[in-house]
N, C-alpha and C positions, 0 to 999 in steps of 0.2 A: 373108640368108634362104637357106634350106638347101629344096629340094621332092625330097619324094621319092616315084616314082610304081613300085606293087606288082604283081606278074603271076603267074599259074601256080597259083590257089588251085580249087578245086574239090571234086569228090566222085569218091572211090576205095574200092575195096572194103579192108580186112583185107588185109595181107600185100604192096598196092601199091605205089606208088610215084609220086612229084611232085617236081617242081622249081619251088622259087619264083626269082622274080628280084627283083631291088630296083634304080634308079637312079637316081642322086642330079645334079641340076643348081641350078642358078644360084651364089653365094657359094660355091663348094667351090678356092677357091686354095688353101688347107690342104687334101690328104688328112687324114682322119680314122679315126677305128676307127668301123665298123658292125658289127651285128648284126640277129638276128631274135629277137623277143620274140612272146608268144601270150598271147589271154585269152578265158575262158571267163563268158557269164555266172556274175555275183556272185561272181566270183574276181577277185585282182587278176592287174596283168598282169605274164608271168614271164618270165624269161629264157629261148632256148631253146639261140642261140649267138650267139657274138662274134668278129671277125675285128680284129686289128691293123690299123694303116693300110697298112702293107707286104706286112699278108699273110701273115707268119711266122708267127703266135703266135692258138690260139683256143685258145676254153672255150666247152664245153659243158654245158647238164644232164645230171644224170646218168641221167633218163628218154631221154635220146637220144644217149645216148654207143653208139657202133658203128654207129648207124644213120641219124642224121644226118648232112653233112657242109657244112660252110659253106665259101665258096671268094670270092674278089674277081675281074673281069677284067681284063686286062691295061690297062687306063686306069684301074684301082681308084677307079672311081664307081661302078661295079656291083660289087651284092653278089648272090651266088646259094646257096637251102639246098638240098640234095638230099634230097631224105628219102625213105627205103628203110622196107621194113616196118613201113608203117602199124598201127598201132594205135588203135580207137575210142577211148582216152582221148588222140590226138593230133592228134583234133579240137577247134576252136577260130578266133579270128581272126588271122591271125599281121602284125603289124605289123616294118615294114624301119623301122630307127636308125641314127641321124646324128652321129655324136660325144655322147652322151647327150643331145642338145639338141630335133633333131628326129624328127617319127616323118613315117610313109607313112599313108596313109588305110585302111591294113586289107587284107588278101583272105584270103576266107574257105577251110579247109579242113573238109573235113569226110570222117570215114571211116566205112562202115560197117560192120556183124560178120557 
């Protein structure tokens, strides 16, 4: 079993800026690839980025390409998204991913116009 526990969600005006963390404990002797996904009521939930287990290699959506930025730390069980230039439609609950297996319990963002 994989826990992963979420930080850094909140409320930010248009144009702000936040950082989420994510950090993954227990069963993690395999590093993994993580990511952060979002979901909106009555939507499903979407990709938003993904980091390699090394840390080389991410994808983005294309709603957050330039202004997101995903990154690992250096014990790569933490994952962190940086997200610049908020936009109200990038609001939502952004859940941290565990080698596609597990998720984080949520934290909320929320921007407003």
């Amino acid at each position: 079993q994989v826990q992963l526990v979420e930080s850094g969600g909140g409320l930010v005006q248009a144009g702000g800026s936040l950082r989420l963390s994510c950090t993954a404990s227990g069963s993690i002797s395999n590093i993994n690839i993580m990511g952060w996904y979002r979901q909106v009521p009555a939507k499903q939930r979407e990709l938003v980025a993904i980091i390699s287990s090394g840390g080389g290699s991410t994808n983005y959506a294309d709603s957050v390409k330039g202004r997101f930025t995903i990154s690992r730390g250096n014990a790569k069980n933490t994952v962190y998204l940086q997200m610049n230039s908020l936009k109200p439609e990038d609001t939502g609950v952004y859940y941290c991913m565990w080698g596609y297996m597990y998720w984080g319990q949520g934290t909320q963002v929320t921007v407003s116009s």
